[in-house]
N, C-alpha and C positions, 0 to 999 in steps of 0.2 A: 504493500500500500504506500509505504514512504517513499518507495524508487517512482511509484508513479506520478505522486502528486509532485517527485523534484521533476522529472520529463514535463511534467505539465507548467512549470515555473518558468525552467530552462525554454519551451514555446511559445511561453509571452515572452520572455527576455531577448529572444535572438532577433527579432525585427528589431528593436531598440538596436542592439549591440551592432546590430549590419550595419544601421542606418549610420549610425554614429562613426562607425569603423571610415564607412564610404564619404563623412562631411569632411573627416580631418586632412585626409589626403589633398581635398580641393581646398584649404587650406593656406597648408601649405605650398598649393601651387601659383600662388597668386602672385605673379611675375613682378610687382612692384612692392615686393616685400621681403623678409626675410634674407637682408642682403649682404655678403661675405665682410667681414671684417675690415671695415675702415672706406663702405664706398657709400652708405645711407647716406637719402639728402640729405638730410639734418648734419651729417658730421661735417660732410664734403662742402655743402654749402654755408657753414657755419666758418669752417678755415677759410674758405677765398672771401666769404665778406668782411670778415676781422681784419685778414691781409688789406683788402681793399679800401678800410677805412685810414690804416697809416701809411697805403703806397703815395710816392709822390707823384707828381703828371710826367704824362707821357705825352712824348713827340715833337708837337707846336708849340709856339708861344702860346695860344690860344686851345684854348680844352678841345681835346681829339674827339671826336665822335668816337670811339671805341672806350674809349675811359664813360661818357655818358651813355653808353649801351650795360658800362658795368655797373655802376652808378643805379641805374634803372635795375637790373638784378639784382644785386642787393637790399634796395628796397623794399622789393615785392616779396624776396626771401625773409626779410624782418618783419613784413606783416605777416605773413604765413604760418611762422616761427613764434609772435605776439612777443618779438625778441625789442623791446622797448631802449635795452640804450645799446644793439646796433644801428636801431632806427635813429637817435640820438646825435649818435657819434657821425651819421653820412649826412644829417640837417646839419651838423655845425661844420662839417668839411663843406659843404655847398654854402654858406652862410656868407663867407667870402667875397664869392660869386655871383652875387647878389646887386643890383646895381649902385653905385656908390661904394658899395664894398670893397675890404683894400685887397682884393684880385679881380676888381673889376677890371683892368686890362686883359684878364684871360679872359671877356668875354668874346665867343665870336663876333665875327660881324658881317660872311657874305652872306648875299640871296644862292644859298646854296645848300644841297640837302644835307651835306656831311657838318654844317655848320647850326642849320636851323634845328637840329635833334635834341641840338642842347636843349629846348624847350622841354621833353618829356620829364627832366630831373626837377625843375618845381612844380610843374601837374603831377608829379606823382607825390609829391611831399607834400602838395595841394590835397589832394587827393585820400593819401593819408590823415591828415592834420588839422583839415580843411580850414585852414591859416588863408585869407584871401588874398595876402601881401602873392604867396607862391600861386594861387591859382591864377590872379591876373595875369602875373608875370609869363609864367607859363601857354597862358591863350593869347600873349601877343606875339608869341612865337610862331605859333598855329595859322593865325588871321597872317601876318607880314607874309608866311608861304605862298598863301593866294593874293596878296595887294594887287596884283597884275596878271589875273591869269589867259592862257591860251585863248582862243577864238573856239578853242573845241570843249570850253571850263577847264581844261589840266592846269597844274600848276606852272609856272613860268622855269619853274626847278626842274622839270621832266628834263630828261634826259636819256632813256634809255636803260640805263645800266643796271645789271640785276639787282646789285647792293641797294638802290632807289625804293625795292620793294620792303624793306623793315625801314631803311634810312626815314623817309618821305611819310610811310602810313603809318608809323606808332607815332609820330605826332599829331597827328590829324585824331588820330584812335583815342589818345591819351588826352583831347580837348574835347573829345566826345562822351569819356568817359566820366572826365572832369566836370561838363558843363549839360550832357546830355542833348543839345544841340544839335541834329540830324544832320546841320551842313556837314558836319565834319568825317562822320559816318559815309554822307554819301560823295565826299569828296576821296575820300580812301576809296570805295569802290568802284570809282569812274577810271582809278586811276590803274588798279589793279588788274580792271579789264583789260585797259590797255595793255599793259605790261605784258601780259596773260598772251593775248591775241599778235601784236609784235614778235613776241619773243621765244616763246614756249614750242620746241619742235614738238615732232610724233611720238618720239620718244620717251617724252617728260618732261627732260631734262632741259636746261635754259643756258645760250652761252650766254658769255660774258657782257655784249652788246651784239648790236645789228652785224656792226664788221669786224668781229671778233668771234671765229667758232669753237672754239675753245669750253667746255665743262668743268669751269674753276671751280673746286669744293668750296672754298668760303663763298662766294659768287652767289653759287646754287642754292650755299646756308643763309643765307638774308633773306633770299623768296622763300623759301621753305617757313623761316621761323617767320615772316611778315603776313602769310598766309595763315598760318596759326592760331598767330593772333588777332585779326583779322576778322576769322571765323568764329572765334572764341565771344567775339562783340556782337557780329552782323545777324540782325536778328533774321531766321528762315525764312521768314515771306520779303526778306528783301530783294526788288527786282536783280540785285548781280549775286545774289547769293550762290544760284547751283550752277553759272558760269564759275565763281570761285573757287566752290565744292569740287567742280569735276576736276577744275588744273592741278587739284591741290592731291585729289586721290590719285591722277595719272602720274604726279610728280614723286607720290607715296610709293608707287607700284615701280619705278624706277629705280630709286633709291633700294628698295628690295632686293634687286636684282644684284646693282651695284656695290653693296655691303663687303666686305671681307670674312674671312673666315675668323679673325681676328678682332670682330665687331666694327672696326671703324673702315671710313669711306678715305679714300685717296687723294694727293692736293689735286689733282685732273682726277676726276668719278670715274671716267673711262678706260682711262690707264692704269693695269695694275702693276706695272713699274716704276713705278712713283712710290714716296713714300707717304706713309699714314697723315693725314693732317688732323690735328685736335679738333681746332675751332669750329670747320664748319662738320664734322661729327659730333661732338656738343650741340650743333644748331638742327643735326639732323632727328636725335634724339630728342630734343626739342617739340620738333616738329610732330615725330610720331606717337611720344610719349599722351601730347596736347592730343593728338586727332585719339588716340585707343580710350584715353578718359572720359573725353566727349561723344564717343559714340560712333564717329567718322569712318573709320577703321578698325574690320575685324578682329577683336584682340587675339582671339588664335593665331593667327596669322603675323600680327606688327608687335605686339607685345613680347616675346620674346627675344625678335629683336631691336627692340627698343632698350630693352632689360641690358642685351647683349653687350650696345654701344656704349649705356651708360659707364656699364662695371667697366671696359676696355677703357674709355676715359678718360676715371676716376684712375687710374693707373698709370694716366702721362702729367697726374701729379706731382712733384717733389715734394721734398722734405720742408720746403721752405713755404712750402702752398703756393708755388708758380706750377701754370700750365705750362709745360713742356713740349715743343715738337708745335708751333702756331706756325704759319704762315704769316713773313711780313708783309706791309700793307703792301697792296697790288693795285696800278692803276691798268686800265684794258692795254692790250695790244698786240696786234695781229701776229705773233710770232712763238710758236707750239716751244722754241728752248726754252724764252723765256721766264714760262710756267713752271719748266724744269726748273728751273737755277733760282728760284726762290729761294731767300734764306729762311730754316728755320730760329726762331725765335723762343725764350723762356720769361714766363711771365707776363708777357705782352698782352694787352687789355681785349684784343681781339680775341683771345683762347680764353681771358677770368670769363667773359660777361654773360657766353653762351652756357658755360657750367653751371653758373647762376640761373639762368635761364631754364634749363634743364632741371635744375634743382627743387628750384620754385614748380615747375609742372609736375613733377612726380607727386609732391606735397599739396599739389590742391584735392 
């Protein structure tokens, strides 16, 4: 009698114990989690925005757009984090910067997109803080990109070049976001169509300009994370949205292909003699990590390697928390060496901003 009523216990229990046995597994398979020692975003992106709050500037006399792409990372990583005094620490590095401020000579000053980016660093502190000193400041940035624009609405900035697709639309994005204001919304997507339409072969993949056919990894990484974000804002029923969507899954479906065995994309995507490049692999991770959270992209499929790029990465760290292995900066030009003979670079604000970037998406 006792052996039966335990069979009879053991038949209620074993559904529970299956089910249980079968949830733990999916678990721990959840490819943005459980992640090897020393690559979680919170660690990863906790060392390069520390770093980044006591680097000094890089490049120009005037703040480089890639120091304000990291700038922008950091931030976003400290709201995410509710990390209060590194958020602190990059308001009073920008404080400066500020106009009248004693590094107001490091403000830009062309009508130019690598120039006018600067703006995103008080919308977002704006944004944060909602201090209206930075939000203003920051949407006069936004408005001076259109003071004069095309005959077709683009901006007088337009230019072509793939870098123009994050340069150009996270300011526009970031006074949209700031002010809620539709122009600015639908001035990013007027512009991304074009870009889109211009630029974008069969393939996916974007050269560097019209007369440059060339698939510069960093290049490719600006459209890539500019479309991201992008989509991350544009709400679905807006009329450029599923022109966006598609460039962005065809540019997804690319990049797949193109990957390494070794998680990361090459300084030329198409060449696998080439060596590794960080930055625009941070940007690619970026990109898919952003599309599999949102729904965009199959996560069977992108998430693992997403997963893949990140950890490969996180491993062109050093000790000192510089990216290691950047491509320096690149202006276009029709000549396939000189993509080769790129120097690599350590540290350099083009390789911190995208880790951050990547950081912060895993984390949302």
């Amino acid at each position: 009698m006792h052996a039966i009523i335990k069979l009879a216990i053991l038949g209620l229990l074993l559904p529970t114990l299956s089910a249980t046995a079968q949830a733990q597994p999916q678990a721990n398979l959840d490819p943005f989690s459980n992640w090897p020692a020393g690559t979680s975003p919170q660690e990863v992106g906790k060392r390069i925005a520390d770093h980044f709050v006591t680097s000094p500037h890089q490049y120009t006399a005037t703040i480089h757009y890639s120091e304000v792409c990291a700038w922008f990372g950091a931030l976003t990583f400290a709201q995410l984090t509710h990390d209060d005094a590194l958020r602190t620490g990059l308001i009073h590095k920008f404080e400066p910067l500020m106009p009248g401020g004693a590094e107001s000579s490091r403000i830009p000053v062309r009508h130019h997109v690598d120039d006018s980016i600067f703006g995103i660093v008080p919308l977002e502190i704006g944004i944060q803080t909602k201090d209206p000193r930075y939000l203003v400041y920051g949407q006069f940035w936004a408005d001076r990109q259109w003071e004069n624009p095309q005959p077709d609405g683009l901006s007088a900035e337009t230019r072509y070049w793939i870098d123009d697709m994050y340069m150009l639309t996270i300011l526009q994005l970031e006074a949209y976001r700031a002010t809620g204001d539709p122009k600015y919304l639908n001035r990013d997507a007027l512009e991304m169509v074009s870009y889109l339409d211009k630029l974008q072969q069969p393939n996916g993949l974007f050269p560097h300009a019209p007369d440059v056919p060339f698939y510069w990894g960093r290049g490719d990484g600006w459209f890539a994370a500019g479309m991201a974000e992008l989509l991350r804002t544009l709400p679905a029923d807006h009329p450029q949205h599923a022109r966006i969507l598609q460039g962005y899954k065809l540019m997804m479906a690319a990049l797949l292909r193109y990957q390494g065995k070794d998680g990361m994309w090459r300084q030329l995507i198409d060449h696998e003699d080439i060596w590794p490049e960080s930055s625009s692999s941070a940007m690619f991770a970026f990109a898919m990590i952003t599309g599999v959270k949102n729904g965009w992209l199959p996560a069977d499929t992108y998430a693992p390697a997403a997963r893949k790029a990140w950890i490969a990465v996180a491993g062109y760290i050093d000790q000192n928390n510089d990216v290691t292995q950047v491509c320096e900066g690149t202006g276009k030009k029709n000549d396939l060496q000189y993509y080769y003979e790129r120097r690599r670079r350590t540290g350099d604000f083009h390789g911190q901003a995208p880790v951050l970037w990547a950081a912060s998406a895993l984390l949302r």
